[in-house]
N, CA, C and O of each residue as an XYZ file, in Angstrom:
840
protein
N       2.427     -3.046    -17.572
C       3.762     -2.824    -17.043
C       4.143     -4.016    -16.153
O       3.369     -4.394    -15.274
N       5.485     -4.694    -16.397
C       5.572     -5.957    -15.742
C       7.079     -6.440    -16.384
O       7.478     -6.399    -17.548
N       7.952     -7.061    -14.755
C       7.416     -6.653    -13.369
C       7.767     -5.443    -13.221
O       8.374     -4.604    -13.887
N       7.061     -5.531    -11.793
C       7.170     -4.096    -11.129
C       7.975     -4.323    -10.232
O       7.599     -5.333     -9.637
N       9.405     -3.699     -9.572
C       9.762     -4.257     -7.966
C      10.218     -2.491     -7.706
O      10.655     -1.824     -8.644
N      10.084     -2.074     -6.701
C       9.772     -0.674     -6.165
C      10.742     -0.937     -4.957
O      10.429     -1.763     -4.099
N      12.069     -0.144     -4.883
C      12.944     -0.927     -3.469
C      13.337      0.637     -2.763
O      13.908      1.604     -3.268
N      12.753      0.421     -1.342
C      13.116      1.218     -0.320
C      14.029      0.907      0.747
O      14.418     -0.260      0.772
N      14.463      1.697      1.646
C      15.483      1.679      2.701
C      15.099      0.201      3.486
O      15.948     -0.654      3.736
N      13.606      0.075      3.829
C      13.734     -1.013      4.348
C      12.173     -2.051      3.842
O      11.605     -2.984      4.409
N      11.930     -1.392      2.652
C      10.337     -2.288      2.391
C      11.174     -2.242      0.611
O      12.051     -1.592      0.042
N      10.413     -3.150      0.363
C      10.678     -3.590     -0.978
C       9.553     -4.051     -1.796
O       9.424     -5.234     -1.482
N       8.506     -3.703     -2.836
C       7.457     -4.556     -3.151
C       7.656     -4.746     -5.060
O       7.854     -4.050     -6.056
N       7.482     -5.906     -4.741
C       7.994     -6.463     -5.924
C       6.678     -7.754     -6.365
O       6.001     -8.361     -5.536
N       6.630     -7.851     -7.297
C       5.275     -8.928     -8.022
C       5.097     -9.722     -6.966
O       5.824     -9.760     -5.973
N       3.853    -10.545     -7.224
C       3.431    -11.678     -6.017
C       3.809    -13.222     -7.102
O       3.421    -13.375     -8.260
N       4.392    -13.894     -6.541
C       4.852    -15.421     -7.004
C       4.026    -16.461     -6.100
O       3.896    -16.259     -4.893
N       3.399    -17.737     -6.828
C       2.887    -18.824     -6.182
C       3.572    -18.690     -5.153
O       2.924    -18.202     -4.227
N       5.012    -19.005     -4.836
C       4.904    -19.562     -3.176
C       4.732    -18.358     -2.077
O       4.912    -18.636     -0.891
N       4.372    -16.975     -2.475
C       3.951    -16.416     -1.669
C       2.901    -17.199     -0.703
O       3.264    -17.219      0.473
N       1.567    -17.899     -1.005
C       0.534    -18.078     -1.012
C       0.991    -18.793      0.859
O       0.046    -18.472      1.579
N       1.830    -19.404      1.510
C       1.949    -19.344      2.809
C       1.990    -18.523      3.942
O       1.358    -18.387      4.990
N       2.759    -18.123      3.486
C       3.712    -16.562      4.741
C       2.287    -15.604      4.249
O       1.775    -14.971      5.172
N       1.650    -15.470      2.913
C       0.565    -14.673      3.332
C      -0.525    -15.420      4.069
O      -1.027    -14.810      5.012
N      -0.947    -16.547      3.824
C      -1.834    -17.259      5.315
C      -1.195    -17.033      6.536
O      -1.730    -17.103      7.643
N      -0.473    -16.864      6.386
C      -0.497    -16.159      7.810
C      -0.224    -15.054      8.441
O      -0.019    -14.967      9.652
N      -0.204    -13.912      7.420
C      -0.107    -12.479      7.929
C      -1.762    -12.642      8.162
O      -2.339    -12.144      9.129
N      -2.325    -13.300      7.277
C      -3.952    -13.341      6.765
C      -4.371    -13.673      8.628
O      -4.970    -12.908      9.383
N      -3.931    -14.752      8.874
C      -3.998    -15.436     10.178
C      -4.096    -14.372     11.296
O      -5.118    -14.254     11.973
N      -3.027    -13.622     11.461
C      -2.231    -12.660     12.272
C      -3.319    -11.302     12.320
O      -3.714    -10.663     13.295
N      -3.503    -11.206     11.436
C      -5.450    -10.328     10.844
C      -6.457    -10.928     11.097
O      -7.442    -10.270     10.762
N      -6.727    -11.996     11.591
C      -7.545    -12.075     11.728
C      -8.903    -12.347     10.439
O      -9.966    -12.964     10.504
N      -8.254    -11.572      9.350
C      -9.144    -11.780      8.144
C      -9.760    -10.434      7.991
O     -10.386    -10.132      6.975
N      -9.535     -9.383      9.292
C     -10.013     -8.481      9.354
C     -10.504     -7.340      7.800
O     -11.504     -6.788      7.340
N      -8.968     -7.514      7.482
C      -8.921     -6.366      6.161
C      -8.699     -7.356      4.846
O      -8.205     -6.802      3.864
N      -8.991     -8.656      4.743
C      -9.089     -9.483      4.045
C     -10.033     -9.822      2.737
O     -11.022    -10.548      2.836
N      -9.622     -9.226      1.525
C     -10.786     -9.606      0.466
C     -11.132    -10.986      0.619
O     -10.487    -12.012      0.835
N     -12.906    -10.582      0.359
C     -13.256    -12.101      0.796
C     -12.852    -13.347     -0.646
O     -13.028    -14.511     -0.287
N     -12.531    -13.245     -1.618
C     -12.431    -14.485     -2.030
C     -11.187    -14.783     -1.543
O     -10.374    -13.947     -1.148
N     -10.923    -16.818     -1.588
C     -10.273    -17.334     -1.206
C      -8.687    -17.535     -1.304
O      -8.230    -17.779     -2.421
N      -8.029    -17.471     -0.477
C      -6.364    -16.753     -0.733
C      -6.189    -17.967     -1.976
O      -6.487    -17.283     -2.954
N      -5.951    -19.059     -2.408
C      -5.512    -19.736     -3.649
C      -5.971    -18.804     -4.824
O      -5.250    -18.182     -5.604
N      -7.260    -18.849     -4.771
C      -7.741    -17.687     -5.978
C      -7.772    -16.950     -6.150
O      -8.214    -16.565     -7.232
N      -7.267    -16.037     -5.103
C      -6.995    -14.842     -5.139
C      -5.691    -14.364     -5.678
O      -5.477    -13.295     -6.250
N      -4.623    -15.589     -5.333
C      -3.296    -15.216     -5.436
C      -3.597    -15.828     -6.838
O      -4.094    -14.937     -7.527
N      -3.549    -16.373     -7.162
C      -4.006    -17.040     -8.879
C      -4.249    -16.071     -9.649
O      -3.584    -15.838    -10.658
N      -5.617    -15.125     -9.111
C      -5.874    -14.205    -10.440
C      -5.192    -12.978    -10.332
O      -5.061    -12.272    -11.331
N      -4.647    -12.571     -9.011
C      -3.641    -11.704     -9.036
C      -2.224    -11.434    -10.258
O      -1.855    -10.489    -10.954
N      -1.708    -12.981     -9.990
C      -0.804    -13.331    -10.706
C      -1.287    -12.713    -12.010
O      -0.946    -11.671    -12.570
N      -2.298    -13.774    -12.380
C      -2.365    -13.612    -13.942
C      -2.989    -12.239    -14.734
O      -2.956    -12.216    -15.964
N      -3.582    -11.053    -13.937
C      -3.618    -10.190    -13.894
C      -2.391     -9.421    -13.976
O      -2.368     -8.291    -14.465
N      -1.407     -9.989    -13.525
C       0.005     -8.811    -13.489
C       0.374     -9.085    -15.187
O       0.461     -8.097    -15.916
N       0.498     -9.915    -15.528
C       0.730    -10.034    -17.198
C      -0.706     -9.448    -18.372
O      -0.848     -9.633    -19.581
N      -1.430     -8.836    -17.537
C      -2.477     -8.710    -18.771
C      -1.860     -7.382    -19.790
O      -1.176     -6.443    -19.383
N      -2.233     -7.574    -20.939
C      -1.683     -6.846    -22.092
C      -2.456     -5.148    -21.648
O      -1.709     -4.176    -21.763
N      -3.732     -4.941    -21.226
C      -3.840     -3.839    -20.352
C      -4.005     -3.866    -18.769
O      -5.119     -3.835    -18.248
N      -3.055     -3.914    -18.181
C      -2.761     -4.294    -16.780
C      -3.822     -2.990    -15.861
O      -3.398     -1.835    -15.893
N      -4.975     -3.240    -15.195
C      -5.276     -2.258    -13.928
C      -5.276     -2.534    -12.732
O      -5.834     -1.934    -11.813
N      -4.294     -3.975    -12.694
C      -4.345     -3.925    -11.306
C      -2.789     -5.046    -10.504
O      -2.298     -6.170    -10.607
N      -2.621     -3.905     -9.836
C      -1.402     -4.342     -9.272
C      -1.277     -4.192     -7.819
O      -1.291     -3.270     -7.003
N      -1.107     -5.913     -7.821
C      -1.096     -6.456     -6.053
C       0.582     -6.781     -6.209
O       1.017     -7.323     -7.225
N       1.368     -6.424     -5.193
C       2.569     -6.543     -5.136
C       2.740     -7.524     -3.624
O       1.806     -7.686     -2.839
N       3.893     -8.010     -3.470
C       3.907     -8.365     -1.966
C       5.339     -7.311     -1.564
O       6.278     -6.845     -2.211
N       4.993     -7.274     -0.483
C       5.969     -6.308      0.649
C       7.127     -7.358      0.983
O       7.058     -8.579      1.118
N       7.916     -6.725      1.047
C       9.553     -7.635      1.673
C      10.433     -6.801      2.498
O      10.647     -5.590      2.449
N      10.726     -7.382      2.986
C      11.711     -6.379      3.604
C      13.093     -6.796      2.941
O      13.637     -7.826      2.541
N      13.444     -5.053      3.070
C      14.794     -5.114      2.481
C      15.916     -6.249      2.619
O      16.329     -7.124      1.859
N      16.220     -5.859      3.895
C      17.184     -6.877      4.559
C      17.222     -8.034      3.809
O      18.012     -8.323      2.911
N      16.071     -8.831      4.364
C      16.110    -10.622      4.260
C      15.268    -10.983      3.467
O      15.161    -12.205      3.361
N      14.420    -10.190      2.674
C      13.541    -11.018      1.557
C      12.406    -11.013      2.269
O      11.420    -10.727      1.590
N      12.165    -11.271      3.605
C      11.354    -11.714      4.043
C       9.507    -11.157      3.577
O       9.233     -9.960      3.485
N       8.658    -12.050      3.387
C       7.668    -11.236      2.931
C       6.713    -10.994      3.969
O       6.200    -11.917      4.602
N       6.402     -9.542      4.208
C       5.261     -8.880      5.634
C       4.224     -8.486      5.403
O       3.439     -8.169      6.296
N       3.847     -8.374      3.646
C       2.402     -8.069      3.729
C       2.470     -7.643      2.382
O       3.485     -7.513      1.697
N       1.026     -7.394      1.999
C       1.149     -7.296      0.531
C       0.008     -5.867      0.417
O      -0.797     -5.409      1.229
N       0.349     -5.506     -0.829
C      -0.067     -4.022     -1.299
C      -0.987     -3.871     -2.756
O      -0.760     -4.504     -3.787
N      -1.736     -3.182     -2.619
C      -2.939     -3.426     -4.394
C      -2.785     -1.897     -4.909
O      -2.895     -0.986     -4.089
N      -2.558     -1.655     -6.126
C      -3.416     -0.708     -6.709
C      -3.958     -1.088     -8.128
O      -3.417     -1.545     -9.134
N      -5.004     -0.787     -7.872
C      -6.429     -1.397     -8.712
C      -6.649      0.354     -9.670
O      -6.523      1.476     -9.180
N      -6.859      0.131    -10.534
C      -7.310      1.044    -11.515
C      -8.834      1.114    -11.970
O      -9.353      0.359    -12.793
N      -9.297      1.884    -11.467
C     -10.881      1.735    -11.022
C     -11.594      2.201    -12.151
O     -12.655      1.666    -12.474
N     -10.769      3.816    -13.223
C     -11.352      4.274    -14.264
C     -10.542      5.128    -14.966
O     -10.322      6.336    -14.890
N     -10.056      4.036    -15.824
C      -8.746      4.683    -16.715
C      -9.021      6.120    -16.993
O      -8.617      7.196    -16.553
N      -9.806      5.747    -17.830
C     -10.548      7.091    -18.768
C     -10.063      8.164    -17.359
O      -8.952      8.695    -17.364
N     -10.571      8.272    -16.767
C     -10.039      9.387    -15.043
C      -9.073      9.217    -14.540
O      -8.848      9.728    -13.443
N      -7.902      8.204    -15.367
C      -7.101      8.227    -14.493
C      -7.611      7.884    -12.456
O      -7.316      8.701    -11.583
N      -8.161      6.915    -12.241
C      -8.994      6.868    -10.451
C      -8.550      5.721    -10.399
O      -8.903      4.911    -11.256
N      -7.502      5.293     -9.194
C      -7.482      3.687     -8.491
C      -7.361      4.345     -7.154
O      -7.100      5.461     -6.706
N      -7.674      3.131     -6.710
C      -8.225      2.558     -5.408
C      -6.418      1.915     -4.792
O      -5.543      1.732     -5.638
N      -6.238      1.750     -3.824
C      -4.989      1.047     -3.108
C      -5.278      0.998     -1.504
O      -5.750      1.760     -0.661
N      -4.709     -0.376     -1.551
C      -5.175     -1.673     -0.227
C      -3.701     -2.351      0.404
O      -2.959     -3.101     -0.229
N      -3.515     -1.926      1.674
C      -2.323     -2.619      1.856
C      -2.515     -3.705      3.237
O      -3.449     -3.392      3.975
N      -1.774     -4.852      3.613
C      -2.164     -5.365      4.677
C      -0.682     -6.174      4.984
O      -0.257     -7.178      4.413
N       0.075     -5.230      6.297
C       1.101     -5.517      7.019
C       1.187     -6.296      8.395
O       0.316     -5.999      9.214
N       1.981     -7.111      8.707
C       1.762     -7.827      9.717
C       2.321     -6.466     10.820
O       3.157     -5.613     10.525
N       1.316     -6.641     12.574
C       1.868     -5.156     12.702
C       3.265     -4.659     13.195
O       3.607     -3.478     13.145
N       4.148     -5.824     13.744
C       5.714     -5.178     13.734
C       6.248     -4.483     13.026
O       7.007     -3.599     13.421
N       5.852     -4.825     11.198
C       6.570     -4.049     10.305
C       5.692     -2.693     10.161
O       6.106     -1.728      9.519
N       4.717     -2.709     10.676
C       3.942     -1.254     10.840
C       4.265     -0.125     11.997
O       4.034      1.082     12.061
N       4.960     -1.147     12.960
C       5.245      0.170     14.178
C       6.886      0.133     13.546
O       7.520      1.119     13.921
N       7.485     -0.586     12.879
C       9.012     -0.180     12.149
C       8.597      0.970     10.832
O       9.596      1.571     10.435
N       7.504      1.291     10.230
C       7.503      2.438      9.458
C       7.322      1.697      7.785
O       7.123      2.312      6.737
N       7.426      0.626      7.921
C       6.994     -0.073      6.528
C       6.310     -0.004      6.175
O       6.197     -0.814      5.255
N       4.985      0.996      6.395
C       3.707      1.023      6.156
C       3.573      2.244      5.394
O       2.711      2.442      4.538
N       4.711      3.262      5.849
C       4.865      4.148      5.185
C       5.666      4.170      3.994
O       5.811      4.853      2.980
N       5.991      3.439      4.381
C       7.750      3.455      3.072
C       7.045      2.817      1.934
O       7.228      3.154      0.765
N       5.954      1.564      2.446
C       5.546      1.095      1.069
C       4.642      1.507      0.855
O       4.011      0.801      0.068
N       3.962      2.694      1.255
C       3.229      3.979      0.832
C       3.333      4.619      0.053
O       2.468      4.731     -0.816
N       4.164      5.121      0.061
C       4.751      6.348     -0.596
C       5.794      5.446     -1.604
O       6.469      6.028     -2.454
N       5.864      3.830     -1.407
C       6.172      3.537     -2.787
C       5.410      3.126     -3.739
O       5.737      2.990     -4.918
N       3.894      2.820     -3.036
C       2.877      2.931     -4.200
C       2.261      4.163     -4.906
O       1.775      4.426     -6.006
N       2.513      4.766     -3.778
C       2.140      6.291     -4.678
C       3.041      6.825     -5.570
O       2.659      7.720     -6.324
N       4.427      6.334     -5.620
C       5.269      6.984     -6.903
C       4.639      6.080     -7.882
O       4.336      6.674     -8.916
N       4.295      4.599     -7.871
C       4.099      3.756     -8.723
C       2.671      4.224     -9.751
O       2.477      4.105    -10.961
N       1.811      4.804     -8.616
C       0.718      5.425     -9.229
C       0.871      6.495    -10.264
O       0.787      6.414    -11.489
N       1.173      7.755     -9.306
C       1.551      8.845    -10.174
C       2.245      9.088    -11.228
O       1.717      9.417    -12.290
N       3.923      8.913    -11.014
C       4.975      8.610    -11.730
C       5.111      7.907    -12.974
O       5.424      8.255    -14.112
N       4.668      6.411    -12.237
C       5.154      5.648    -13.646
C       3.458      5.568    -14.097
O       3.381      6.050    -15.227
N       2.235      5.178    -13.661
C       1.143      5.082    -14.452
C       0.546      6.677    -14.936
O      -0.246      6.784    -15.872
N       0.982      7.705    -14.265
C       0.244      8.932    -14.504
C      -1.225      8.607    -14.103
O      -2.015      8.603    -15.046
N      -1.653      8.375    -13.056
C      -2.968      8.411    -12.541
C      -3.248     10.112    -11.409
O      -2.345     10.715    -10.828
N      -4.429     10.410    -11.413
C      -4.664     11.880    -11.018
C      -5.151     11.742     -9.954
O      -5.064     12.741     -9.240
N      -5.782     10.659     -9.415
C      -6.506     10.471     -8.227
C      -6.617      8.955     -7.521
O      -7.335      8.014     -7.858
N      -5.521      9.063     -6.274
C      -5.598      7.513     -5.669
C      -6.537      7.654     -4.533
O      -6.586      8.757     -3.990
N      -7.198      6.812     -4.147
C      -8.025      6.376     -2.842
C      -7.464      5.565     -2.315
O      -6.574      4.821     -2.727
N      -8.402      5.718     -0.433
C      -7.680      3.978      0.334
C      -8.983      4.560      1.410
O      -9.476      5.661      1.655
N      -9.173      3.348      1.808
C     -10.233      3.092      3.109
C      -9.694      2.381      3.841
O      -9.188      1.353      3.391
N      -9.596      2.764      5.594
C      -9.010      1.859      6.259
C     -10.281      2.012      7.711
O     -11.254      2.766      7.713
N      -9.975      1.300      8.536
C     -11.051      1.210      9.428
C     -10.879      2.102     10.856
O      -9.829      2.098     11.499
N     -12.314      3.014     11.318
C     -11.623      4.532     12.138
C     -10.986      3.476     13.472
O     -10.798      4.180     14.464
N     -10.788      2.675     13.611
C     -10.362      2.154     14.657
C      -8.748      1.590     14.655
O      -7.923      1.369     15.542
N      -8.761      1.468     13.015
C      -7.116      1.089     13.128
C      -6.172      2.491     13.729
O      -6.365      3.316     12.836
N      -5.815      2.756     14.142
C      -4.795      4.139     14.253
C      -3.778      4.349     13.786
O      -3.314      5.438     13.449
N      -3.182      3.011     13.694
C      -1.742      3.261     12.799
C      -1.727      3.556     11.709
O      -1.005      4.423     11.215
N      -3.057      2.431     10.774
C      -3.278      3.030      8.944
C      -3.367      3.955      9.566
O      -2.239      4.387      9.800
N      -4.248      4.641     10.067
C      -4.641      6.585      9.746
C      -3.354      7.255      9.937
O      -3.097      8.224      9.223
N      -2.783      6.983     10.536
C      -1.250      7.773     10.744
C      -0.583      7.242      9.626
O       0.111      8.100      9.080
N      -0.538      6.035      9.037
C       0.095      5.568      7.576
C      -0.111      6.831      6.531
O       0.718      7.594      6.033
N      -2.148      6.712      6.340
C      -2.393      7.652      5.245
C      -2.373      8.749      5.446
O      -3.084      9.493      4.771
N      -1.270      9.413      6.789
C      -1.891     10.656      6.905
C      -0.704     11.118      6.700
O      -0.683     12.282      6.301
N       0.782     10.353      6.902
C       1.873     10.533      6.503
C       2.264     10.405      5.286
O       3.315     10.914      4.894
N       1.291      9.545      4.344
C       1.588      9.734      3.173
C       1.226     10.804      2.443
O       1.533     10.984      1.265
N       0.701     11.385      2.991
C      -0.044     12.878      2.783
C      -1.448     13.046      1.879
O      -1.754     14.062      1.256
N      -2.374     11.572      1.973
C      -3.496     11.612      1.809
C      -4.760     11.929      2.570
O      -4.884     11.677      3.768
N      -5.609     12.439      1.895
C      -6.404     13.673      3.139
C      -7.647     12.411      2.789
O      -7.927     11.603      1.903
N      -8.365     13.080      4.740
C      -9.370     11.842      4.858
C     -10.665     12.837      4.359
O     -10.724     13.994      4.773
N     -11.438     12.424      3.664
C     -12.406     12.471      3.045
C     -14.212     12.158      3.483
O     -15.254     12.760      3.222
N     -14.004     11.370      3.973
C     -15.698     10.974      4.582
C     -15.294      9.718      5.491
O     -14.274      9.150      5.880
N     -16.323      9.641      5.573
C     -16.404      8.473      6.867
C     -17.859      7.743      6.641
O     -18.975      8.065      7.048
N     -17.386      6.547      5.770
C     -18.840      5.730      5.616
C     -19.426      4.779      6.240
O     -18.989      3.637      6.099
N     -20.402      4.996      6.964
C     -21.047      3.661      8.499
C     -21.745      2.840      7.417
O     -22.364      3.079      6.380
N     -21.356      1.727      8.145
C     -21.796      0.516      7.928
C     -21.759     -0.279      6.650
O     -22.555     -1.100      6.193
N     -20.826      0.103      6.283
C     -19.903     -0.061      4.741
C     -19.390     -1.277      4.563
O     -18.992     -1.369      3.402
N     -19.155     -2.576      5.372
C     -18.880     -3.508      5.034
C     -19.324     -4.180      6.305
O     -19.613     -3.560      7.328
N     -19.370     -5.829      6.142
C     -19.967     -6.560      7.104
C     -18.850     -7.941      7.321
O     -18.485     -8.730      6.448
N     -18.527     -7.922      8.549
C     -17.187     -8.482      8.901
C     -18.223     -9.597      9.313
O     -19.413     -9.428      9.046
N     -17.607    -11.207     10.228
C     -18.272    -12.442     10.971
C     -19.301    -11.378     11.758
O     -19.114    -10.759     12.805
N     -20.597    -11.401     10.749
C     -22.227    -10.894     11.433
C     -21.527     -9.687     11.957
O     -21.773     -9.725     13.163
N     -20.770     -8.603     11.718
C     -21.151     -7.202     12.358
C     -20.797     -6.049     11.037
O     -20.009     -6.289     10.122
N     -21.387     -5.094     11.160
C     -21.084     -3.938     10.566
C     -19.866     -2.988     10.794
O     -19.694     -2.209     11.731
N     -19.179     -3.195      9.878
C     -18.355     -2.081      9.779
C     -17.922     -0.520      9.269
O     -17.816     -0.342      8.056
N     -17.700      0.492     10.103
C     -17.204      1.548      9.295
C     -16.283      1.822      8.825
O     -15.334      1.350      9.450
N     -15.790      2.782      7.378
C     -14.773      2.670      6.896
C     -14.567      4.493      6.734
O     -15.299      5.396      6.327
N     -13.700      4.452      7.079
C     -12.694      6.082      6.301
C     -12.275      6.088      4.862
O     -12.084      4.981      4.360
N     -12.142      6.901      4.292
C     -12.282      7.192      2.904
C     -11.173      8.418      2.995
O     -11.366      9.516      3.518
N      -9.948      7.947      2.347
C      -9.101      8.843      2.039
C      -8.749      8.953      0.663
O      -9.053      7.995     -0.049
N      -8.099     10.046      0.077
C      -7.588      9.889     -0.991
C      -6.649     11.166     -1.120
O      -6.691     12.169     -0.408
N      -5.531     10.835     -2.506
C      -4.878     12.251     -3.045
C      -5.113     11.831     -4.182
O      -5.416     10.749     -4.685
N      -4.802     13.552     -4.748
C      -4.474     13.628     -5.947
C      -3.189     14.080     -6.866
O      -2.273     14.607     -6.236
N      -3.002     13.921     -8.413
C      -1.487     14.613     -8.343
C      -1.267     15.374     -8.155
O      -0.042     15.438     -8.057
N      -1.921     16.628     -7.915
C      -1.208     17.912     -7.794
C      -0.521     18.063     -6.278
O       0.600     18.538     -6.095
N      -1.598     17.462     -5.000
C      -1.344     17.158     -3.806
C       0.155     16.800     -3.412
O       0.939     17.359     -2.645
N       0.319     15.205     -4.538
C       1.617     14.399     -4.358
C       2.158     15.057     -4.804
O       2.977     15.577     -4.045
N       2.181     15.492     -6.044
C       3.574     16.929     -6.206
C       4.048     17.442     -5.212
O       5.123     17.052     -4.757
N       3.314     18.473     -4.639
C       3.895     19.682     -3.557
C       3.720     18.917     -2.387
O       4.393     19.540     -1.566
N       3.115     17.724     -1.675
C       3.096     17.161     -0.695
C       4.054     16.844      0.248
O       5.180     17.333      0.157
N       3.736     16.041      1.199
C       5.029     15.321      1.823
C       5.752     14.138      1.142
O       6.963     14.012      0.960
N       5.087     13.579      0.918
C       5.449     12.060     -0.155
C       6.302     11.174      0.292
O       6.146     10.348      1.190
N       7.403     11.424     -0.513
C       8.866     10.218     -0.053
C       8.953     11.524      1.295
O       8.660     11.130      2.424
N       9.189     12.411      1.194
C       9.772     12.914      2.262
C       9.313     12.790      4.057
O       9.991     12.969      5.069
N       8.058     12.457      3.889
C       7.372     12.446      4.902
C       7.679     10.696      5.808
O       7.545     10.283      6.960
N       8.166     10.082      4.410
C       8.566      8.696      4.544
C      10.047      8.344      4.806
O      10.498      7.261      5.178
N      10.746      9.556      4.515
C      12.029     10.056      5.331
C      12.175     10.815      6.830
O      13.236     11.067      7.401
N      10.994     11.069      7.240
C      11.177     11.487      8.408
C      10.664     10.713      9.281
O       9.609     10.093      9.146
N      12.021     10.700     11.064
C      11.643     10.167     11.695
C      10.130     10.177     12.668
O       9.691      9.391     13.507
N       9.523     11.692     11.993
C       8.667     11.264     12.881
C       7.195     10.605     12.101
O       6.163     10.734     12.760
N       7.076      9.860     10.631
C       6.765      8.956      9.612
C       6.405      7.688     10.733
O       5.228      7.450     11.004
N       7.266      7.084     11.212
C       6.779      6.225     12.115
C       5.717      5.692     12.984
O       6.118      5.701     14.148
N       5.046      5.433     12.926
C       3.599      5.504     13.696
C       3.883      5.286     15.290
O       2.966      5.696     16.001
N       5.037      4.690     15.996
C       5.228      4.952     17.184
C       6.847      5.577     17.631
O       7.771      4.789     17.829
N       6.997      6.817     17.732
C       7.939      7.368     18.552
C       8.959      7.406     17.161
O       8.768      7.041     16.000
N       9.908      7.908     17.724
C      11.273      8.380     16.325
C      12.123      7.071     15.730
O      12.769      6.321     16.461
N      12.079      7.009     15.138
C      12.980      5.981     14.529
C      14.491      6.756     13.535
O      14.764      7.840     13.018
N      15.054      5.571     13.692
C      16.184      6.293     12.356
C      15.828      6.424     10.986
O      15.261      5.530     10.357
N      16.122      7.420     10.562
C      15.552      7.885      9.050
C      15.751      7.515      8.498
O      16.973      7.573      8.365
N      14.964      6.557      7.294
C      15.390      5.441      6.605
C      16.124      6.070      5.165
O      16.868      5.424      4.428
N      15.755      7.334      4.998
C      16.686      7.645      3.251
C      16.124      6.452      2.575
O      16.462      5.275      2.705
N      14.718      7.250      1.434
C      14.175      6.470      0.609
C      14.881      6.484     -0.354
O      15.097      7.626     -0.759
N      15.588      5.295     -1.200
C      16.403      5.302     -2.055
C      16.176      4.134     -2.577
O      16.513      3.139     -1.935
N      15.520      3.990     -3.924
C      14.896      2.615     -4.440
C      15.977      1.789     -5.228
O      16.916      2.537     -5.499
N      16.156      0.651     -5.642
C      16.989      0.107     -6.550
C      16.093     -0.458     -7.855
O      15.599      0.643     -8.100
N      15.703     -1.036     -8.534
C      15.003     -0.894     -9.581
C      14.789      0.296    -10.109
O      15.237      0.759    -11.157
N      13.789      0.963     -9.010
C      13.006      2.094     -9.067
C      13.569      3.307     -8.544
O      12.917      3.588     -7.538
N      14.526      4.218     -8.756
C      14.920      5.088     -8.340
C      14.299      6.229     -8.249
O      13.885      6.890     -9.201
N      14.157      6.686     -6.298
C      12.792      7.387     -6.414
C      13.600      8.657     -6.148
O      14.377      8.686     -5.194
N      13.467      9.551     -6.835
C      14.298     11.509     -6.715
C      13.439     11.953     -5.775
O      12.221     11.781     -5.816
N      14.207     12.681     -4.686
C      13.600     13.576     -3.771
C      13.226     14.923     -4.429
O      14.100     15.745     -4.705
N      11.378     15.228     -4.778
C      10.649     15.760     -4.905
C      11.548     17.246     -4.393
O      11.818     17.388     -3.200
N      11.928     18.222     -5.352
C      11.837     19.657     -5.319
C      10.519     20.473     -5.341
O       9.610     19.972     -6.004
N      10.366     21.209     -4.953
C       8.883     22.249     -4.982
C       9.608     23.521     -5.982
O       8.948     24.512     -6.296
């Protein structure tokens, strides 16, 4: 499937293009490297790319924009881990202004329509670290339930890290919060914001009836 561009009230994620490869050095920068796959951003953005055209596509890294100005704040993965199960995995990494503005959610819950919806996948995952607080309020507004908690799961400059293990499934995102939870002001990870009304342009996302 290609391209993909997924457009919300105020996040937008749409394919990754060579000249991304700056403005993400330096969200990369701004991280620290923290949540950073370790191969090297040229090659990374390289096989990304050429991955978005494969004739069976499982994996889709998008970059984040904001509505407004184009501007790009961070970029988003969902990786298809086991067709046959319908199981991917999804990785997002926002610079954090656009995370206390609610972009974290919005392009949440626009990868999860991308999952469900248009690929029909039954079961998404995400791991974020118990110390970030905002992801956990991200995945918790997207209405993915946390699952385990694995010590010493990855190894950052010489230290060990733990990771949280969340995931949904479709039946969850059906009756869930979803876009809606990404319509409410209190979606935001700090204090109320104005309700953004998820309303995609490419991608026109319908507010979920039960």
């Amino acid at each position: 499937m290609y391209p993909i561009r997924l457009d919300g009230e105020r996040a937008v994620l749409r394919e990754l293009v060579s000249d991304d490869e700056r403005p993400l050095a330096e969200i990369i920068r701004i991280d620290r490297g923290a949540r950073w796959d370790p191969s090297p951003l040229p090659r990374w953005l390289r096989e990304r790319i050429a991955a978005s055209v494969a004739p069976e596509r499982t994996d889709y890294a998008l970059a984040i924009t904001t509505q407004h100005s184009g501007e790009l704040v961070g970029t988003a993965r969902l990786r298809i881990e086991a067709p046959a199960d319908r199981r991917a995995a999804l990785w997002m990494l926002l610079i954090p202004e656009q995370q206390e503005q609610g972009a974290g959610v919005e392009a949440l819950a626009l990868l999860l329509h991308l999952g469900f919806a248009r690929l029909g996948l039954h079961r998404i995952a995400a791991r974020c670290d118990p110390q970030d607080l905002v992801a956990r309020r991200v995945l918790d507004k997207g209405g993915m339930r946390l699952e385990g908690h694995l010590r010493h799961e990855r190894r950052v400059a010489g230290s060990w890290r733990d990771e949280l293990l969340y995931a949904i499934v479709e039946d969850e995102w059906n009756d869930g919060p979803g876009l809606q939870a990404a319509q409410s002001p209190e979606a935001w990870p700090f204090g109320d914001r104005t309700t953004p009304g998820l309303d995609t342009g490419h991608t026109r996302l319908p507010r979920r009836t039960r």
